[in-house]
Backbone as numpy.savetxt, mean C-alpha at the origin, in Angstrom:
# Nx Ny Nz CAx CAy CAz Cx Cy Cz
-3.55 12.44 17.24 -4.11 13.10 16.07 -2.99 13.73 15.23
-2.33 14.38 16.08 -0.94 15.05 15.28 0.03 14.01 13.89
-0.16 12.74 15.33 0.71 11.69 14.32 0.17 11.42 13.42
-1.02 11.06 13.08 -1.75 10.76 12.11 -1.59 11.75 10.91
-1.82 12.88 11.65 -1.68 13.64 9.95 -0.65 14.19 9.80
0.78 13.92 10.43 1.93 14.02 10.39 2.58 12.36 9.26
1.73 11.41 9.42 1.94 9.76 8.44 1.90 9.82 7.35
0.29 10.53 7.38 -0.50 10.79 6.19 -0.04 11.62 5.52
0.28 12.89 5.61 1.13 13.58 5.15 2.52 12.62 3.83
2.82 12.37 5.15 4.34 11.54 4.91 4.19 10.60 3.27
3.57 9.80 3.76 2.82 8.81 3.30 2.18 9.05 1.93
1.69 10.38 2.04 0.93 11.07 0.38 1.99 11.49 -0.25
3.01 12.02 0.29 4.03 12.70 -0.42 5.02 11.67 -1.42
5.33 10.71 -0.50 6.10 9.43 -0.61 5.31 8.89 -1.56
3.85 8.35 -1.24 3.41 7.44 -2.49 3.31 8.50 -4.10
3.05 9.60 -4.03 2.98 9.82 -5.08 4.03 10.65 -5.56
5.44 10.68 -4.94 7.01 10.48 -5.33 7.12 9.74 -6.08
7.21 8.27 -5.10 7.43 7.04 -5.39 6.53 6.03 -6.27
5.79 6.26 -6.53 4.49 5.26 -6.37 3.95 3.98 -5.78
5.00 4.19 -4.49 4.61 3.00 -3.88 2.96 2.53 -3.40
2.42 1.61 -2.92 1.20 1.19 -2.08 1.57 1.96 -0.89
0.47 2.24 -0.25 0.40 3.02 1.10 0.14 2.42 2.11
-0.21 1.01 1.67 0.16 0.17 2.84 1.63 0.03 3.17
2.55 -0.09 2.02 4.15 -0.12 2.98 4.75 0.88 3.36
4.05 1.87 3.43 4.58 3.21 4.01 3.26 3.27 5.52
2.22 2.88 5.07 1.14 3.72 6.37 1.03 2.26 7.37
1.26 0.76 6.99 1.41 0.07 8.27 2.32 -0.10 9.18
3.61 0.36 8.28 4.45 0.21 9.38 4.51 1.21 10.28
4.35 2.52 9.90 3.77 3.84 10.24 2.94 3.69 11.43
1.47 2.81 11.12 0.70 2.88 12.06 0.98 2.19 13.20
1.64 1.03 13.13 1.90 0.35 14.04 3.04 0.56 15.19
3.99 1.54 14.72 5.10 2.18 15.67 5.22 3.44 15.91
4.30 4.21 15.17 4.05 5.50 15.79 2.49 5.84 16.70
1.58 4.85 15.51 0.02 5.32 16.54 -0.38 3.99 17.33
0.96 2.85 17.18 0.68 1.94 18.28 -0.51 1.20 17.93
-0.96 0.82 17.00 -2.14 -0.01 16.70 -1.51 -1.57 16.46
-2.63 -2.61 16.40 -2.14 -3.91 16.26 -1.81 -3.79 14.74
-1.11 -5.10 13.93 -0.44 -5.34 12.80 -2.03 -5.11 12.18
-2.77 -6.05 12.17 -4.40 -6.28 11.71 -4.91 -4.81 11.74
-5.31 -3.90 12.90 -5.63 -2.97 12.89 -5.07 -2.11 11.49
-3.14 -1.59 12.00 -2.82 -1.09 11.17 -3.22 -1.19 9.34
-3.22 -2.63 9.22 -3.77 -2.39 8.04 -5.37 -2.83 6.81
-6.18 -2.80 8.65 -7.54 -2.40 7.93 -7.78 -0.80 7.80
-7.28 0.01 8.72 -7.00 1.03 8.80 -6.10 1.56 7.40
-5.21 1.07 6.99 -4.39 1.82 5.87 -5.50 1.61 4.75
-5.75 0.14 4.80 -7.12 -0.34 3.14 -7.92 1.52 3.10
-8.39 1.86 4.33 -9.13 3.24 4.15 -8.55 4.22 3.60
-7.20 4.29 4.56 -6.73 5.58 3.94 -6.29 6.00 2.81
-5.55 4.72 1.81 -5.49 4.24 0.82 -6.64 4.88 -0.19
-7.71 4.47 -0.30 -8.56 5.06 -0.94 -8.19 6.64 -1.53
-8.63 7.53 -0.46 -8.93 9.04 -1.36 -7.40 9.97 -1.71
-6.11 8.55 -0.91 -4.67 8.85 -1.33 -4.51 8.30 -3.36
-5.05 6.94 -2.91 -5.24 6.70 -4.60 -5.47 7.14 -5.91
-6.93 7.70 -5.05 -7.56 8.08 -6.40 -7.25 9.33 -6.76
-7.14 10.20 -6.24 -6.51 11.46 -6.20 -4.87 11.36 -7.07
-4.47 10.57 -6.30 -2.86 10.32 -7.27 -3.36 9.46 -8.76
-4.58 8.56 -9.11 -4.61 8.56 -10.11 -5.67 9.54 -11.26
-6.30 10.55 -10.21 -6.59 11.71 -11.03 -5.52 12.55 -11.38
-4.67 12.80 -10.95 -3.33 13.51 -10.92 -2.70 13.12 -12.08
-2.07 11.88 -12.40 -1.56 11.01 -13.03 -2.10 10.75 -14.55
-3.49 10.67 -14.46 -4.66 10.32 -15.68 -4.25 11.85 -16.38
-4.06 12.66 -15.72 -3.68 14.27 -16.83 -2.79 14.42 -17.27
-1.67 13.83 -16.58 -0.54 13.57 -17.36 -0.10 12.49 -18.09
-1.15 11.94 -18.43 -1.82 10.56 -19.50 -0.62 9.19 -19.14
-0.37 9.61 -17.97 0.08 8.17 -17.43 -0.38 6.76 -16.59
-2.04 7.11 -16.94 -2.89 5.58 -16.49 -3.66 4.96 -17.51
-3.09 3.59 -17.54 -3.52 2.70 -18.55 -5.17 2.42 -17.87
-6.35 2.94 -17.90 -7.71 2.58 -17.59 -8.10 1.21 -17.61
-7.53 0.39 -18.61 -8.24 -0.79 -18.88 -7.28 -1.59 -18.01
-6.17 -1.56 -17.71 -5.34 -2.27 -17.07 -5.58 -2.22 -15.08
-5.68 -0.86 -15.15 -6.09 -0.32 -13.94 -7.87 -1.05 -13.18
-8.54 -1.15 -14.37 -9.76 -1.81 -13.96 -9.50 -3.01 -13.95
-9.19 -3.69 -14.56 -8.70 -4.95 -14.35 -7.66 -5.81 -13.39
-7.02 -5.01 -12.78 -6.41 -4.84 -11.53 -7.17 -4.98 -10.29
-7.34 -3.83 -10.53 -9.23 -3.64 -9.20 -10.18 -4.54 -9.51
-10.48 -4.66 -10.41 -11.65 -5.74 -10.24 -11.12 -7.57 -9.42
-10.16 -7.83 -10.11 -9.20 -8.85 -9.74 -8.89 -8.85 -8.43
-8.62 -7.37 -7.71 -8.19 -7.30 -6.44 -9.54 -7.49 -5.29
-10.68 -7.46 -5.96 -12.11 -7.59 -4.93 -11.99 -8.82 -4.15
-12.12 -10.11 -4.46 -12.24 -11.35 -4.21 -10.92 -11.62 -3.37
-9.85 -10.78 -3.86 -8.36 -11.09 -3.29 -8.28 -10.69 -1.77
-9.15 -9.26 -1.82 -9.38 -8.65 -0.74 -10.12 -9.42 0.05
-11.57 -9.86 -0.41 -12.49 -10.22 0.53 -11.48 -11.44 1.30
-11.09 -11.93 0.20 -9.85 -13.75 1.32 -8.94 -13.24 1.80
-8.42 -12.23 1.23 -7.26 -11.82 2.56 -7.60 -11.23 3.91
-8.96 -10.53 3.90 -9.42 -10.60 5.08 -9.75 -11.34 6.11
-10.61 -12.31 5.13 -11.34 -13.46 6.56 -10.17 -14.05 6.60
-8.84 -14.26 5.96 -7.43 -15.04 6.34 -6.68 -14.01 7.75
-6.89 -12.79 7.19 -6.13 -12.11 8.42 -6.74 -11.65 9.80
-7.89 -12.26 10.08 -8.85 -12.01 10.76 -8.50 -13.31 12.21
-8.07 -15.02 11.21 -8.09 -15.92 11.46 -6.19 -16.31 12.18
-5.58 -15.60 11.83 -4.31 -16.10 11.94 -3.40 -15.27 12.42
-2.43 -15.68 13.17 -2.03 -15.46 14.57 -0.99 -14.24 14.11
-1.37 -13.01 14.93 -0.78 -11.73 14.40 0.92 -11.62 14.21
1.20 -12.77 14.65 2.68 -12.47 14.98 3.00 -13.65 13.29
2.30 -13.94 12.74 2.67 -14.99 11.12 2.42 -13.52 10.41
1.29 -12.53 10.58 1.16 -11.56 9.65 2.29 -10.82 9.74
2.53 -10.31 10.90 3.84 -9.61 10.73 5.10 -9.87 10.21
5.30 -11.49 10.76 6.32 -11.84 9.53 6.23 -11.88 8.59
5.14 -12.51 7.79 4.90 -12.32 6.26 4.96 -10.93 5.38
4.15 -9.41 6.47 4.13 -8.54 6.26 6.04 -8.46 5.65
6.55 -8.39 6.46 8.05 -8.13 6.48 9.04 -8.57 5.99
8.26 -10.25 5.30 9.19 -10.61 4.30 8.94 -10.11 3.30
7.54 -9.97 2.83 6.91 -9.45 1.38 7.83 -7.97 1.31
8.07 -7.21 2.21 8.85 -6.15 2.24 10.24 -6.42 1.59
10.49 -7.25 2.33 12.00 -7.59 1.94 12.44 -8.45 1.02
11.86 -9.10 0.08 11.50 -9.33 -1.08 11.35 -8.75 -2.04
10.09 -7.56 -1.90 10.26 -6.33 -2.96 11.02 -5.83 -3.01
12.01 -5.41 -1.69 13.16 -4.71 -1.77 14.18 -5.33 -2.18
14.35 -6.27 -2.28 15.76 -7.03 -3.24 15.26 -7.37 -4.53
14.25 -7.65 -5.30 13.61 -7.37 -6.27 14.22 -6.05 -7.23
13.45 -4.81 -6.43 13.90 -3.32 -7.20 15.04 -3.16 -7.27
16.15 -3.69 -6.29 17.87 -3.80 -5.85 17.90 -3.97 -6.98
18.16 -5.35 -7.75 18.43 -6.40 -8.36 17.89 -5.93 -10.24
17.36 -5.69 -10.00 16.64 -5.07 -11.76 16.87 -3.55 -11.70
17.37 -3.76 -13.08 17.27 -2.59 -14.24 16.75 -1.90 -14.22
16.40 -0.52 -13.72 15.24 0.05 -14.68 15.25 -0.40 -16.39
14.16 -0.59 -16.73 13.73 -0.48 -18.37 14.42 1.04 -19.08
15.10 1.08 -20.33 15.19 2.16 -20.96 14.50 2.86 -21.58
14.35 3.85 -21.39 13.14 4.88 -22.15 13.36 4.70 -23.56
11.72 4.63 -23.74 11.76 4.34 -25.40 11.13 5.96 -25.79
């Protein structure tokens, strides 16, 4: 229990630092500190995710930095994405998720390396 809201913690602070997803902060999290499977860890994060979100984009919306129409359109787009990435990760052998998990990691991370920030206009 400790660990958990010792992650979460972690994890809220970090995403709304950073603005990262809280899945790449709370699966890897879950899986080497509260010991859950790869799958577990992140049907488990999809939850926690939630009231970390919305909260950081009530936060955010006051300091008039959420585009609404872009943001719904995102989410709506992401329903169907969700429902197939489930019955896919449900089906396939935990040790392909984890690698994939870990390249997609390491990908984004040479990605942000590699680019510019944009200059403030």
């Amino acid at each position: 229990m400790i660990a958990a809201v010792v992650v979460g913690a972690f994890a809220g602070v970090l995403a709304g630092l950073l603005g990262v997803g809280g899945g790449v902060l709370f699966v890897p999290a879950l899986t080497v500190f509260l010991g859950l499977s790869q799958v577990d860890a992140e049907a488990t994060s999809l939850l926690a995710i939630m009231p970390m979100a919305l909260v950081g984009a009530w936060r955010q919306h006051r300091y008039g930095n959420v585009s609404g129409g872009d943001g719904g359109i995102l989410g709506a787009a992401a329903v169907p994405g969700a429902i197939a990435g489930v019955a896919i990760v449900n089906v396939v052998p935990e040790r392909i998720v984890q690698v994939a998990f870990a390249g997609l990691m390491l990908v984004i991370a040479w990605q942000m390396v590699r680019r510019r920030p944009r200059e403030e206009m």
